[in-house]
C-alpha positions as CSV (number, residue, x, y, z in Angstrom):
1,X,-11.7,-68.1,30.7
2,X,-13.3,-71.7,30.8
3,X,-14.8,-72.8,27.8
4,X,-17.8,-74.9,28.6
5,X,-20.2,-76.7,26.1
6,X,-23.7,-75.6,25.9
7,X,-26.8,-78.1,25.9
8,X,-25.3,-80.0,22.4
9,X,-25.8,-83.8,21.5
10,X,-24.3,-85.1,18.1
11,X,-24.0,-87.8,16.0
12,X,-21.2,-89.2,14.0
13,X,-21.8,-90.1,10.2
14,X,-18.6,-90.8,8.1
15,X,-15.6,-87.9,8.7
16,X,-19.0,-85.4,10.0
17,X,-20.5,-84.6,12.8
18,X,-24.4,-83.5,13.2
19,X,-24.0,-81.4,16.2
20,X,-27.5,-80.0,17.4
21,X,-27.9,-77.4,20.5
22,X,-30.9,-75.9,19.5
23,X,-33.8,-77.7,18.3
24,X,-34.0,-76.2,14.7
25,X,-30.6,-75.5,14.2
26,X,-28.4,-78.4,12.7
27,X,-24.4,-77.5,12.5
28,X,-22.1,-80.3,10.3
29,X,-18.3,-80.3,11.3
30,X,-16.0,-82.2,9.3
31,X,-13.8,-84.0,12.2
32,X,-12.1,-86.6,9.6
33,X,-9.4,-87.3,12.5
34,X,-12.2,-87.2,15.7
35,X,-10.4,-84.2,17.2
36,X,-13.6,-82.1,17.5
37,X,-15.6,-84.9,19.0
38,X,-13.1,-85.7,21.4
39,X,-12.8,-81.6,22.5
40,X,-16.7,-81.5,22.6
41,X,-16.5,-84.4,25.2
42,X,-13.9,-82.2,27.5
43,X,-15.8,-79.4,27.0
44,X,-19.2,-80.6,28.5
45,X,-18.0,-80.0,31.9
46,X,-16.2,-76.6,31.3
47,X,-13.5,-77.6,34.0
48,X,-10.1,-77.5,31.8
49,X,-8.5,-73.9,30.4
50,X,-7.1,-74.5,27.1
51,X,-3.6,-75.5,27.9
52,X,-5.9,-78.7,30.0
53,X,-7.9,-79.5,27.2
54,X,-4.8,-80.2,25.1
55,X,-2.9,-82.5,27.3
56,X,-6.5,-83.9,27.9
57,X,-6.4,-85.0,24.2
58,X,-3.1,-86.1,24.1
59,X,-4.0,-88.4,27.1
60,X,-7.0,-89.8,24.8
61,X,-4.6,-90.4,21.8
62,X,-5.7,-87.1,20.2
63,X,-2.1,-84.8,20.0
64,X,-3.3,-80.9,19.7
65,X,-1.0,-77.8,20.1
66,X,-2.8,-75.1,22.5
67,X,-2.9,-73.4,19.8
68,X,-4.9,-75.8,17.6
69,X,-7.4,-76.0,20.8
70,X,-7.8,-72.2,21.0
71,X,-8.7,-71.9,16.8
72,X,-11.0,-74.9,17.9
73,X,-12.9,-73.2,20.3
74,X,-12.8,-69.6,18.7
75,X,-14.9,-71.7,15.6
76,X,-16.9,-73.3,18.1
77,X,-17.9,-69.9,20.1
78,X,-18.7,-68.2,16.6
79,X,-21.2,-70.9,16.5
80,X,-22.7,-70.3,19.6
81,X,-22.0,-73.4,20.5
82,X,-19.9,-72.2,24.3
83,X,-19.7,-70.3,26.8
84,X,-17.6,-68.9,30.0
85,X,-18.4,-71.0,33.0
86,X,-16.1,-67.9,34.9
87,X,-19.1,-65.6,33.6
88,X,-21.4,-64.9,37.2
89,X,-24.8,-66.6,36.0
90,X,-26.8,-66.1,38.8
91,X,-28.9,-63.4,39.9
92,X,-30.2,-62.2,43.4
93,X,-33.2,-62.3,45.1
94,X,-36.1,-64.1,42.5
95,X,-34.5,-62.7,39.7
96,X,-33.6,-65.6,38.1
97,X,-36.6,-67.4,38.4
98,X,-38.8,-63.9,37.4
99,X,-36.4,-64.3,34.0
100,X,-36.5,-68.0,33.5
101,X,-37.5,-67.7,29.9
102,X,-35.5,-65.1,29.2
103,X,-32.6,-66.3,30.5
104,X,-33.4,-69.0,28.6
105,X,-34.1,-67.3,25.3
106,X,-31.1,-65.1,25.9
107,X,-29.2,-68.1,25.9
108,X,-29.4,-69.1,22.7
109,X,-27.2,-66.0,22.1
110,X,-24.6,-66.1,25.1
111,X,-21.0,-67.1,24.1
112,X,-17.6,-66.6,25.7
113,X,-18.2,-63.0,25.5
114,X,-21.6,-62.6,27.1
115,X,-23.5,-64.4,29.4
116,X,-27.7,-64.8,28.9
117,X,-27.2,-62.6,32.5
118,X,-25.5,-59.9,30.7
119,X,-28.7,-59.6,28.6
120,X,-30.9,-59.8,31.2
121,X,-29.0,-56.9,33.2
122,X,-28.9,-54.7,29.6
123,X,-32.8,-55.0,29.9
124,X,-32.9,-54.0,33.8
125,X,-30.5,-51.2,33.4
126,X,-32.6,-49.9,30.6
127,X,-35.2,-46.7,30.1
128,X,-37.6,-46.5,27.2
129,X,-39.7,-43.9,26.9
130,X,-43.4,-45.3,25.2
131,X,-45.1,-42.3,23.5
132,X,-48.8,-43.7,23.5
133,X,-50.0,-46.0,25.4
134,X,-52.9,-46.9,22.7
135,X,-53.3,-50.1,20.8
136,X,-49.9,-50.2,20.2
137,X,-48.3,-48.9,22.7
138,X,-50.3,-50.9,25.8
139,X,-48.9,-54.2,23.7
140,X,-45.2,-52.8,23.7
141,X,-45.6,-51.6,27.5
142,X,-47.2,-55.1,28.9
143,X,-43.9,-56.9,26.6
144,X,-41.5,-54.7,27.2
145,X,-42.3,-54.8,31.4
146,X,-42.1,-58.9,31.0
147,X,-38.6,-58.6,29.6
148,X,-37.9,-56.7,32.1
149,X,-37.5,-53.2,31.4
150,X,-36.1,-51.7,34.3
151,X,-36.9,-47.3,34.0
152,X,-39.9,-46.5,31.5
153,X,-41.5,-43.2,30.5
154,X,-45.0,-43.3,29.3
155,X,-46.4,-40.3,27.6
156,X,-50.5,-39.8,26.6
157,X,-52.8,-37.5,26.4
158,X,-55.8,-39.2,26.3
159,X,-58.4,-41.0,28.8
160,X,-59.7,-44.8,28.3
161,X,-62.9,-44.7,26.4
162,X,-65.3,-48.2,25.6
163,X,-64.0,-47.7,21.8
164,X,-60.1,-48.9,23.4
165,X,-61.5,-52.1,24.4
166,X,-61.2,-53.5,20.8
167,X,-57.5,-53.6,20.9
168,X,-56.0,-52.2,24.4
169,X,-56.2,-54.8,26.5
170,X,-54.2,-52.7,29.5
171,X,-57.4,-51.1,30.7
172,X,-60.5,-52.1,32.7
173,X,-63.7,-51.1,32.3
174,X,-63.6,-49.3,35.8
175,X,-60.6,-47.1,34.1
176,X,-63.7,-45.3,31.7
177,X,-62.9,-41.7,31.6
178,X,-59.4,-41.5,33.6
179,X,-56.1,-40.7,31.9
180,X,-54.5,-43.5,30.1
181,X,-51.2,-42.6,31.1
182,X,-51.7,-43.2,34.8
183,X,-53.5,-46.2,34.2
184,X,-51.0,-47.5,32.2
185,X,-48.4,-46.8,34.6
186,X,-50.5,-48.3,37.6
187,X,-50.5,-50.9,35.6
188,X,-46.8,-51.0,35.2
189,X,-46.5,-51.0,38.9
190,X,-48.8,-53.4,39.8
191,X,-47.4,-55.8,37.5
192,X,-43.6,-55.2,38.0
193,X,-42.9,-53.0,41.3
194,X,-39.6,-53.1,40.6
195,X,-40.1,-50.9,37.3
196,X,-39.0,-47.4,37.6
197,X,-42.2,-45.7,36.0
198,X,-43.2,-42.4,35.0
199,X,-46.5,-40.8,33.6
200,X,-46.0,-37.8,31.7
201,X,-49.4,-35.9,30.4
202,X,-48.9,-34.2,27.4
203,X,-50.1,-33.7,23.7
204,X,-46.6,-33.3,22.1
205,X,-46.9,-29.8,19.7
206,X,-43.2,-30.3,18.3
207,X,-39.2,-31.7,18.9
208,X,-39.1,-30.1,22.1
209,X,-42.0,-32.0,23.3
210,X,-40.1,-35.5,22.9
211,X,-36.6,-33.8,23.3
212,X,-37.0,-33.5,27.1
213,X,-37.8,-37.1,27.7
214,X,-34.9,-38.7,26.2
215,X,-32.1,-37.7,29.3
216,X,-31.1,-41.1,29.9
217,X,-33.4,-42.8,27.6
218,X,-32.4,-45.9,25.5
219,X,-35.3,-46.2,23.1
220,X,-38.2,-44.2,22.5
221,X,-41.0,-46.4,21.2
222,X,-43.5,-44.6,19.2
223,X,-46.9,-45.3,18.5
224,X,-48.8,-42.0,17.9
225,X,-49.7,-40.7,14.8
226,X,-51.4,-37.1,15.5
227,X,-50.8,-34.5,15.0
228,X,-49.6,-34.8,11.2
229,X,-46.6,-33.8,11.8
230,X,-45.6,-35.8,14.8
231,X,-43.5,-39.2,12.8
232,X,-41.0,-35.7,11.7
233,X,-41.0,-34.2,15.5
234,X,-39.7,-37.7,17.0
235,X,-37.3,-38.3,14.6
236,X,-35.5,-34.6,15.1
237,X,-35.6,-34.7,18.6
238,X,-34.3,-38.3,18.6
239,X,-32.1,-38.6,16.3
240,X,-30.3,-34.8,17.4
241,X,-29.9,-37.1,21.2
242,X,-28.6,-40.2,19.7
243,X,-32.0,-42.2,21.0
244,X,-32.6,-45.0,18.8
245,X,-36.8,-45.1,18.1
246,X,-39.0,-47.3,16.8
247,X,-41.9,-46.5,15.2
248,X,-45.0,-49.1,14.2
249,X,-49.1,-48.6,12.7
250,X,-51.7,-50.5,11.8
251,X,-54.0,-50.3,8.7
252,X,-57.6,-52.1,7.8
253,X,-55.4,-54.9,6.7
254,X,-51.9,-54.2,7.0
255,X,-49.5,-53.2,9.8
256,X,-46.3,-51.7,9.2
257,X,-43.1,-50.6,11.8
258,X,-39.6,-48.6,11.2
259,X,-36.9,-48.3,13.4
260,X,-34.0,-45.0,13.2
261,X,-30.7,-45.8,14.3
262,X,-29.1,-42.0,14.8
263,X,-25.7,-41.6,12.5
264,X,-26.1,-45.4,11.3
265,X,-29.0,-45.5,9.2
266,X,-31.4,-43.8,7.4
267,X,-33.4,-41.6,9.4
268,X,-37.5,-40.8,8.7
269,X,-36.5,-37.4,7.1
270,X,-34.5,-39.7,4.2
271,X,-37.2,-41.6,3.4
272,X,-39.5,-38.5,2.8
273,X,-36.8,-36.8,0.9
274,X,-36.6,-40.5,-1.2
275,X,-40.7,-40.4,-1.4
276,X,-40.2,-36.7,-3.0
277,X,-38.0,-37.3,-5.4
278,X,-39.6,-40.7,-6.9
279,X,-42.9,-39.3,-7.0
280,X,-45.3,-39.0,-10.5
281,X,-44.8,-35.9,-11.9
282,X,-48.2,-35.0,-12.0
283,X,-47.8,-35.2,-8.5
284,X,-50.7,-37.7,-7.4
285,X,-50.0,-40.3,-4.5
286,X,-51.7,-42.8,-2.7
287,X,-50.4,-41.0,0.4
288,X,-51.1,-37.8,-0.8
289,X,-54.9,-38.5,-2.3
290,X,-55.2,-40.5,1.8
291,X,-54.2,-37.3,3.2
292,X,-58.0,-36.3,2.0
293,X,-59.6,-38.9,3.9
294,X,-61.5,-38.8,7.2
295,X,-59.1,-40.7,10.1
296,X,-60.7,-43.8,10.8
297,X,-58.5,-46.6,13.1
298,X,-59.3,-49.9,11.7
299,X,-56.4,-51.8,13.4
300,X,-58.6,-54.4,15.2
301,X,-57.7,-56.8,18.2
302,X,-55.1,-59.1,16.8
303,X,-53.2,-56.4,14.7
304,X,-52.6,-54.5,17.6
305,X,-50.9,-57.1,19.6
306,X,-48.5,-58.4,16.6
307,X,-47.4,-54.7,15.9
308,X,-47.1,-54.0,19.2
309,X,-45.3,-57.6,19.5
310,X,-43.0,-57.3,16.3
311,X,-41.7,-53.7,17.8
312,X,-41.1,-54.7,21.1
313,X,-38.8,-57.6,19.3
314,X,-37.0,-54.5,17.6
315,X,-36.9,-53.0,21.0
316,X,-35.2,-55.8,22.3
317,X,-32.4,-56.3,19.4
318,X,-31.3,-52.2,20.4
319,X,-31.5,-52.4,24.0
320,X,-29.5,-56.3,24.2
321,X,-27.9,-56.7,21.0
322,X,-28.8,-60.0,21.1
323,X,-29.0,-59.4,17.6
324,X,-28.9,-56.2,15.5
325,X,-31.9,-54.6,14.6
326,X,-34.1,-55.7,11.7
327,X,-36.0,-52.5,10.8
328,X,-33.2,-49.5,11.0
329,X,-33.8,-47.4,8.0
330,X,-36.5,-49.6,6.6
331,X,-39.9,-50.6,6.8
332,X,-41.2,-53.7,7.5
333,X,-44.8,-54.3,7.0
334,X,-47.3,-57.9,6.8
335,X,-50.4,-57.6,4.5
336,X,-53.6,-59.6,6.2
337,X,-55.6,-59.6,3.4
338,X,-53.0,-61.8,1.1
339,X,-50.2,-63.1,3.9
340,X,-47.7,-61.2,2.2
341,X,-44.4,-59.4,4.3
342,X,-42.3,-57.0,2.4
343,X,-39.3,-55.0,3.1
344,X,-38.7,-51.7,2.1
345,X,-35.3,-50.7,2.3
346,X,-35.2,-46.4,2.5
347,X,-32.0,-45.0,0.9
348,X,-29.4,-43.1,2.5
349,X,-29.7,-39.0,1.9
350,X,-25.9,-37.7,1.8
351,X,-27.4,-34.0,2.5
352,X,-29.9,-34.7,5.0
353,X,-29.6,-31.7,7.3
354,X,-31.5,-34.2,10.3
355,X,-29.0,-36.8,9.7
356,X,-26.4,-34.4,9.8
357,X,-27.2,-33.7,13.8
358,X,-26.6,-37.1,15.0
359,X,-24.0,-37.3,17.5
360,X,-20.3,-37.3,16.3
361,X,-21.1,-36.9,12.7
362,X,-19.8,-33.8,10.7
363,X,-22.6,-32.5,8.7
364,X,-21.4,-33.2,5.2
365,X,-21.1,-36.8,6.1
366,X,-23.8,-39.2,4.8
367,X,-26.5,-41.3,6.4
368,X,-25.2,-44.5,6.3
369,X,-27.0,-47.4,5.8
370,X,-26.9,-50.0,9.0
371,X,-24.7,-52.5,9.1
């Protein structure tokens, strides 16, 4: 391993150091003895191994045991502040130009441990299977085939009608009247020819419907909301595979999104057991009285695309761990109306008998929340 200092400029004031490598992030170090500053200068052309870098110092007047330089650069890589010039970083053909920004963006997160390549490849190795490829769903497809997405699984039922034009900004007016999910994946195709893409037809009547999509599947992204029963469907079948899902809607002025990660937090089936036992007891809900109401989709335009946007960002946290998801067993939603975000955090059910099927978990153990 050599340790190799990323983009970083800093400034000396008293025994500190202001040390800034990204724009918005400012990291103090006291270096009372000018150690650090010294190792940060070696360390901008990521030639030396550690046992180097310490008879570098010495040479500069600075004595430091390896073993002081490795503690060194351990608290420097937990600040994202190196990483592993052995690490390939290139990629072949155009790839690397294709994934500039990316690449870019993933390294902000690359250390000793991972390269921003390593992300990138995560992304191209991946398969998500999209369950509508609506107003939500057409945002999370065109984001998620950016990234770089490398196998997807579209699933609709319906064809592109003028109403779509609103919010679903995949479609053409010459697609009036065919089936969104070939459009969609034409679309895919056109855009990305290296995507691996697959148009499946089908109104989904129960688990089995989604359970025979996820072989090989990552993430299911889920933007459907008929029949009324379809939220508790998905999170069976995914949860019973392993297969991480997130889940995101749109209101007249709200927009709310979920994510379930199998065995490590709380799954869709706790939250409804949570709902059930907090509820009035003279029984009357706002969900329950909205049941009564005629279905009318008011998520316009710009709701759409930040929904869409904020759950392709939750896709991205499972499928690269650039960071770990911010929705699992919780949900996340931004009121339009008033500006307002909240956070509802759903509680762990020790006897939930969904929970209870996830992959290597015994079915008296509880949901836990994720860490």
């Amino acid at each position: 391993m050599i340790a190799k200092l990323k983009n970083a400029v800093w400034q000396r004031a008293g025994d500190d150091l202001y040390v800034v490598s990204e724009p918005e992030t400012q990291i103090v170090l006291s270096d009372p003895g000018g150690q650090v500053e010294h190792l940060l200068g070696l360390l901008r052309d990521g030639t030396r191994d550690e046992v180097q870098l310490a008879a570098a110092l010495a040479e500069h007047g600075v004595p430091a045991a390896p073993g002081e330089v490795t503690a060194a650069i351990t608290a420097l890589d937990q600040l994202r502040l190196l990483v592993d010039v052995a690490e390939p970083m290139s990629m072949p053909g155009g790839q690397a130009e294709r994934y500039f920004s990316n690449l870019a963006f993933f390294g902000t997160f690359a250390s000793l441990e991972r390269s921003a390549v390593s992300f990138q490849r995560a992304l191209l190795d991946a398969h998500v299977v999209f369950l509508g490829t609506g107003g939500l769903g057409s945002t999370a497809i065109q984001a998620l085939t950016g990234a770089g997405v490398g196998r997807m699984t579209l699933l609709d039922n319906d064809a592109v009608e003028l109403r779509n034009f609103a919010r679903q900004y995949l479609y053409r007016t010459g697609d009036i009247g065919l089936p969104k999910v070939e459009r969609a994946a034409a679309w895919v195709r056109a855009f990305s020819p290296a995507t691996d893409v697959r148009a499946v037809s089908r109104w989904i009547g129960g688990p089995a419907d989604v359970a025979d999509l996820l072989a090989g599947a990552d993430l299911v992204v889920s933007g459907i909301d008929q029949p009324d029963n379809v939220d508790g469907w998905v999170n069976e079948a995914c949860v019973v595979a392993g297969v991480p899902f997130v889940r995101g809607g749109m209101f007249a002025q709200r927009l709310a999104y979920c994510s379930v990660d199998p065995g490590r937090s709380a799954c869709l089936a706790c939250h409804q057991h949570e709902l059930a036992a907090t509820a009035p007891e003279h029984g009357v809900t706002p969900e329950r009285l909205a049941a009564g109401l005629d279905r009318v989709n008011r998520g316009i335009g710009p709701v759409a695309s930040m929904v869409g946007a904020l759950v392709a960002m939750e896709a991205l946290r499972y499928l690269t761990a650039f960071a770990p998801p911010i929705a699992a067993g919780c949900e996340r939603s931004v009121d339009f109306a008033t500006g307002d975000q909240e956070t509802r955090v759903w509680t762990p059910w020790p006897g939930c008998p969904v929970c209870a099927t996830a992959p290597g978990r015994a079915p008296a153990v509880a949901a836990a929340a994720h860490g």
